[in-house]
C-alpha positions as CSV (number, residue, x, y, z in Angstrom):
1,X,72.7,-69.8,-56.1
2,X,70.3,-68.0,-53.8
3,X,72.8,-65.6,-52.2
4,X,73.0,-64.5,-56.0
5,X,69.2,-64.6,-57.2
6,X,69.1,-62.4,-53.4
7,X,72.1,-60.2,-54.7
8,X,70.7,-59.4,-58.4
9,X,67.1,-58.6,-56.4
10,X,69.0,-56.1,-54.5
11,X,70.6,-54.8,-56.9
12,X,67.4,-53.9,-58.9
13,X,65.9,-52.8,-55.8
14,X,68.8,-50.2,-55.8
15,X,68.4,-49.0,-59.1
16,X,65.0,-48.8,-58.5
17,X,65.3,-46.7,-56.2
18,X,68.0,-44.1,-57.5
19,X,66.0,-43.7,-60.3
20,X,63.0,-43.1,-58.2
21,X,64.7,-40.2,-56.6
22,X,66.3,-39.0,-59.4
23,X,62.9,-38.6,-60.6
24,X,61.6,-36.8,-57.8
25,X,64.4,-34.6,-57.3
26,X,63.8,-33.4,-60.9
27,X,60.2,-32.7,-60.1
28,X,60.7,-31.0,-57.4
29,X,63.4,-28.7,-59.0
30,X,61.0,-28.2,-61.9
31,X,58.1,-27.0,-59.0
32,X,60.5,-24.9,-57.3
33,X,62.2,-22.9,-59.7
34,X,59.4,-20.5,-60.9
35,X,59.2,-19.8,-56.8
36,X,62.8,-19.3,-56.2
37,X,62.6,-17.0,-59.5
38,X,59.6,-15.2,-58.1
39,X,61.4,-14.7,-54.7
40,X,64.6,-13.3,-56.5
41,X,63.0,-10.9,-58.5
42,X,61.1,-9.7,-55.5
43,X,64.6,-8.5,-54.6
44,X,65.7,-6.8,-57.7
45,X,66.6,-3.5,-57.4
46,X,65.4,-1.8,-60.9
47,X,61.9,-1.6,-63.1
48,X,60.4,-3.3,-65.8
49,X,59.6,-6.7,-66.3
50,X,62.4,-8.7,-68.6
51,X,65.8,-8.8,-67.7
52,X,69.2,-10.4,-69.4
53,X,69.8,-12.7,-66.4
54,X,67.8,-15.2,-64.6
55,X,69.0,-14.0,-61.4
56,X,68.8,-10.1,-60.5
57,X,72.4,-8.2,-60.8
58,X,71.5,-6.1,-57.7
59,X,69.2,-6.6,-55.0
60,X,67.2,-4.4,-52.8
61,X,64.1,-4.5,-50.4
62,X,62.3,-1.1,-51.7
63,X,59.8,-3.4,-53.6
64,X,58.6,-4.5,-50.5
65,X,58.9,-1.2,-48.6
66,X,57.4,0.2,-51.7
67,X,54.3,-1.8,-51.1
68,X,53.5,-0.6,-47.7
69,X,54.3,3.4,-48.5
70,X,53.0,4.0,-51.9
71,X,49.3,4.0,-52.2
72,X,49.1,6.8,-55.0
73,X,48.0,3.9,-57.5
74,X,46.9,0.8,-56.0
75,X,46.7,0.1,-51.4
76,X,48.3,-3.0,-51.0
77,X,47.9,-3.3,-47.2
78,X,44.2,-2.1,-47.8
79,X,43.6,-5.7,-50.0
80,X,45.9,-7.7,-47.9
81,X,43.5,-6.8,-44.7
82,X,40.6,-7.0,-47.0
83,X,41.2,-10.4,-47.9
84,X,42.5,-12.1,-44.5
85,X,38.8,-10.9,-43.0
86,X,36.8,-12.1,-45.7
87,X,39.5,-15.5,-45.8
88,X,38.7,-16.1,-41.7
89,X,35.1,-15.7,-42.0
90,X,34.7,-17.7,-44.6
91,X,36.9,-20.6,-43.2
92,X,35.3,-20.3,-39.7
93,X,31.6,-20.5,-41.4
94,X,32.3,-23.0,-44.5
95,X,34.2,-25.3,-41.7
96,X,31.3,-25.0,-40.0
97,X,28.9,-25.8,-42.4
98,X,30.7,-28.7,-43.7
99,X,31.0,-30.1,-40.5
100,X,27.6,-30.2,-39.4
101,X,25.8,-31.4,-42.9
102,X,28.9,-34.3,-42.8
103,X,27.8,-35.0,-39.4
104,X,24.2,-35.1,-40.1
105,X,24.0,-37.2,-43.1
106,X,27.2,-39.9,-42.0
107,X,25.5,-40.3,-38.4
108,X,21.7,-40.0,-38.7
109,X,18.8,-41.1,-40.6
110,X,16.2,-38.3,-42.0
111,X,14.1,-38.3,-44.9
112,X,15.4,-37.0,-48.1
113,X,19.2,-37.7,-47.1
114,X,19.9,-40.0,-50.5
115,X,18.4,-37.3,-52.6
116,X,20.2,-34.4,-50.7
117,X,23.5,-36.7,-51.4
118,X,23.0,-37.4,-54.6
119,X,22.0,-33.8,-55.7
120,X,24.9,-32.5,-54.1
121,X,27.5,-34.4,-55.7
122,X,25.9,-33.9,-59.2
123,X,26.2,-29.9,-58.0
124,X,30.0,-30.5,-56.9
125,X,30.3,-31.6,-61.3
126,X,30.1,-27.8,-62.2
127,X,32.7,-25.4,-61.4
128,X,31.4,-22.5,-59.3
129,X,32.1,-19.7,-61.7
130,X,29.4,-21.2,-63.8
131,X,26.6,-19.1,-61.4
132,X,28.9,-15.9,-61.4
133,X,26.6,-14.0,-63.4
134,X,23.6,-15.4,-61.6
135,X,25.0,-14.9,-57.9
136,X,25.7,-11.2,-59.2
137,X,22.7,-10.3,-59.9
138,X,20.8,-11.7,-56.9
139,X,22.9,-9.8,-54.8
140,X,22.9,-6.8,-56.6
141,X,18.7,-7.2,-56.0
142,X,19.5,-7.2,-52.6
143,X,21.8,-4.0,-52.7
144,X,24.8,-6.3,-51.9
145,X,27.4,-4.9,-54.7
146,X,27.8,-1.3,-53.6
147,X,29.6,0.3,-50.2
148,X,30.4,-1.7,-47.1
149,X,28.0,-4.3,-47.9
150,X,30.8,-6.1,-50.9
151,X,32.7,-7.8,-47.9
152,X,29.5,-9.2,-46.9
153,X,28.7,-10.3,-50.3
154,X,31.9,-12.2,-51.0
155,X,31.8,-13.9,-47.7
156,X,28.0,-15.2,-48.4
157,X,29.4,-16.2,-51.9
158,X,32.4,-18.2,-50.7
159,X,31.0,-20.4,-47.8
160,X,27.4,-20.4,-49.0
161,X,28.0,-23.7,-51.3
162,X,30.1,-25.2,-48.0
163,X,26.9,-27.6,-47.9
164,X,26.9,-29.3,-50.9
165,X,31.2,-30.0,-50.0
166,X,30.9,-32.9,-47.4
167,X,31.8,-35.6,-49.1
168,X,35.3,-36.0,-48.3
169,X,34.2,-35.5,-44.2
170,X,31.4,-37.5,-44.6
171,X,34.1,-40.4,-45.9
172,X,36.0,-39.8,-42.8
173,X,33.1,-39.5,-40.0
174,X,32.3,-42.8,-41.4
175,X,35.0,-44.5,-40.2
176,X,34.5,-43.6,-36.9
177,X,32.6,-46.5,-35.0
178,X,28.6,-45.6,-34.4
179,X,29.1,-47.6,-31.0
180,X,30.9,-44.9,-29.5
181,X,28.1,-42.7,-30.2
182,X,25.9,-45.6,-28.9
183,X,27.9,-45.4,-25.5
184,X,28.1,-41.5,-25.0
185,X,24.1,-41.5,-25.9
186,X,23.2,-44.6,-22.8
187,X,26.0,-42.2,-20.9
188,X,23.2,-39.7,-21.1
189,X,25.0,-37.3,-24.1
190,X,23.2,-34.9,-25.8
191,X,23.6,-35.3,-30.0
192,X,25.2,-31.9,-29.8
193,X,27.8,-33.2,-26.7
194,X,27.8,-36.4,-28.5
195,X,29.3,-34.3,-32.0
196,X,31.4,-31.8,-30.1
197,X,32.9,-34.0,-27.3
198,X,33.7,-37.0,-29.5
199,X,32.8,-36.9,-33.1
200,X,35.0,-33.7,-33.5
201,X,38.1,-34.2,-31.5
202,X,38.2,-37.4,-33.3
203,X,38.1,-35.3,-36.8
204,X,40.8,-33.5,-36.2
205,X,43.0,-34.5,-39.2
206,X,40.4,-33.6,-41.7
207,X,39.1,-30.9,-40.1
208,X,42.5,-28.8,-40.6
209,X,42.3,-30.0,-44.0
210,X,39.1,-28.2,-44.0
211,X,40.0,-25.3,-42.2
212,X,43.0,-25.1,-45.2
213,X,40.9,-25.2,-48.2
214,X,38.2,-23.0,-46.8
215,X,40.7,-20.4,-46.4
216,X,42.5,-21.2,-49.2
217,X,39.6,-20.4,-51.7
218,X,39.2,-17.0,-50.5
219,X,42.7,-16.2,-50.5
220,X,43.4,-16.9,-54.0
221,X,39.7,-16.3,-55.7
222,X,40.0,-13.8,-58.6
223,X,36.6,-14.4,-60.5
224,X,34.1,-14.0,-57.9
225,X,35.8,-10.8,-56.2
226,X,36.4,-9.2,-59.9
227,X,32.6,-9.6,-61.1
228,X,31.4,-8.2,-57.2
229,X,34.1,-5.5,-56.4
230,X,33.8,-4.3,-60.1
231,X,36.0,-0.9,-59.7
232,X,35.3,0.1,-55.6
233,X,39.1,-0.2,-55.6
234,X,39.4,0.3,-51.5
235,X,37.3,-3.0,-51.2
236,X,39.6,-4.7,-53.7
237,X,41.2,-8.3,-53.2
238,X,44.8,-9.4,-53.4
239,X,44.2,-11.5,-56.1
240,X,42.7,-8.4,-58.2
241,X,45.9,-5.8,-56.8
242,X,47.9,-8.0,-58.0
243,X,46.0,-8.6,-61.5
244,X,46.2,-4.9,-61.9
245,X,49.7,-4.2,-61.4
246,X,50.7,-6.8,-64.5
247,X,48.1,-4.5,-66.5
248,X,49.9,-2.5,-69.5
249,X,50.1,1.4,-67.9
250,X,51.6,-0.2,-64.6
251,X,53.3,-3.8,-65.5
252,X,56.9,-1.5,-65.8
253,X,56.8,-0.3,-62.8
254,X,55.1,-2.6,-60.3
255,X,56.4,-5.7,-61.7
256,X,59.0,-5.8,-59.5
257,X,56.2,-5.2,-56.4
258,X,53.8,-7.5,-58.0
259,X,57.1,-10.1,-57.2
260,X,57.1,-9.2,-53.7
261,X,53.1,-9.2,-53.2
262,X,52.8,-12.9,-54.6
263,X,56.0,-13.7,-51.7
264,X,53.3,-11.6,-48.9
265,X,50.4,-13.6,-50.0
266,X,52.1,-16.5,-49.4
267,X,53.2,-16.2,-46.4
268,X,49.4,-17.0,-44.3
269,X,48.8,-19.7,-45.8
270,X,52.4,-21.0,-45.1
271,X,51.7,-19.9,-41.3
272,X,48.4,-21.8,-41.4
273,X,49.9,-24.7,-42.5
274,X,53.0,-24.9,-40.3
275,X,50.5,-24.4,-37.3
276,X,48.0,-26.9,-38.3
277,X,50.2,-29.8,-39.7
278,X,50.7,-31.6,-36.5
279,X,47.4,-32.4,-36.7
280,X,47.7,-34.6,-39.8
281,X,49.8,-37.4,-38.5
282,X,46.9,-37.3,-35.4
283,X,45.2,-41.3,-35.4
284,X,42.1,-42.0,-33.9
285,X,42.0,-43.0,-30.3
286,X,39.7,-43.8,-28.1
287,X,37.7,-47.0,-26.6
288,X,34.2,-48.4,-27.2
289,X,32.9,-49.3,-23.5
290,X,32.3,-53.0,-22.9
């Protein structure tokens, strides 16, 4: 009697489980096929922007060549370098920022810390795009929106709110036991030895997280660069390249190269991840002195 009670559990537990990854295979399919589409049309040798087949009849990698020798209407490498500088500067500062308010308010005890926390998590309720208009015309008072100065601009608009973004490294700092802290200190460590010799190397997980996102958000903005660049086209963004070649007077004939573009922009933050992703699985370790 048990061996079958046993048998019809595993039997369920089976079935359970093909369905499971039925259902994930499906999903997955369904995520992946507008990419694999992308990626094959990248490659299809021809113009315009419907076609009778799902896959291309004849391939070819002018659209790609195309983008980096044909500048008459739009400089793709231009934006590509324009946005990977104001992307790095961004990450390296927001990281930054992050990191040190997450550090200040998990680890130490200053006035005003509960009403810093609390008004930056009702600031984190409204999306950013909300103080567009606002942040536009502040830095168009300080002569920010006009000649080499609109790289500057998007970088101070990107990592400027890093501050009030802390929570989820706060949540994690947390974890880490104050009595290590307690033992570097009576060890003689400074509070800035204490956060970069042991708070940070013990961060490591969630500090490529952050490193990812902060890099990510620059990388793929399109409202803040639209309303700052305006039309100084040789500071434009990826994001608003490739928003202009799906416009009417050029969709027929950058389509094709508005395919490959979306494969180029890909391909950082694909790098940035397969570098930094051996830092997820990273525990904490480390001992509290006795």
């Amino acid at each position: 009697m048990a061996k079958k009670v046993h048998g019809g559990m595993k039997a369920k537990r089976i079935t359970g489980d093909v369905i499971t990854y039925i259902f994930l295979i499906l999903v997955c399919i369904a995520w992946l096929l507008p990419f694999f589409w992308l990626v094959m049309q990248s490659f299809r040798d021809g113009k315009g922007q419907f076609i009778s087949t799902f896959l291309p009849t004849a391939y070819t990698l002018n659209n790609y060549k195309a983008l980096f020798t044909e500048f008459d209407v739009m400089n793709f490498p231009r934006m590509f370098l324009n946005t990977f500088g104001i992307a790095c500067c961004t990450c390296v500062i927001s990281t930054f920022f992050v990191l040190s308010v997450s550090y200040c308010t998990s680890r130490l005890k200053w006035k005003m810390r509960k009403p810093y926390m609390n008004m930056a998590m009702i600031l984190n309720l409204f999306p950013g795009f909300m103080t567009m208009v606002a942040v536009y015309f502040i830095l168009k008072a300080l002569g920010m929106t006009e000649g080499n100065k609109i790289p500057l601009a998007l970088i101070i608009c990107f990592s400027s709110g890093a501050g009030t973004q802390f929570y989820v490294m706060k949540g994690f700092m947390d974890t880490i036991p104050k009595a290590l802290d307690e033992a570097a200190a009576i060890d003689g460590c400074t509070r800035w030895q204490i956060f970069t010799k042991i708070t940070l190397p013990l961060c490591k997980p969630m500090i490529v997280y952050q490193i990812i996102t902060s890099f990510m958000a620059p990388w793929v903005d399109f409202v803040f660069a639209k309303v700052i660049v305006r039309t100084n086209s040789q500071y434009f963004t990826v994001s608003i390249g490739l928003w202009n070649m799906l416009e009417k007077e050029y969709v027929d004939t950058w389509f094709v190269r508005f395919c490959a573009g979306a494969v180029l922009v890909s391909i950082p933050i694909s790098i940035l991840f397969m570098i930094t992703q051996k830092f997820y699985q990273e525990a904490m370790n480390g001992a509290v002195k006795g």
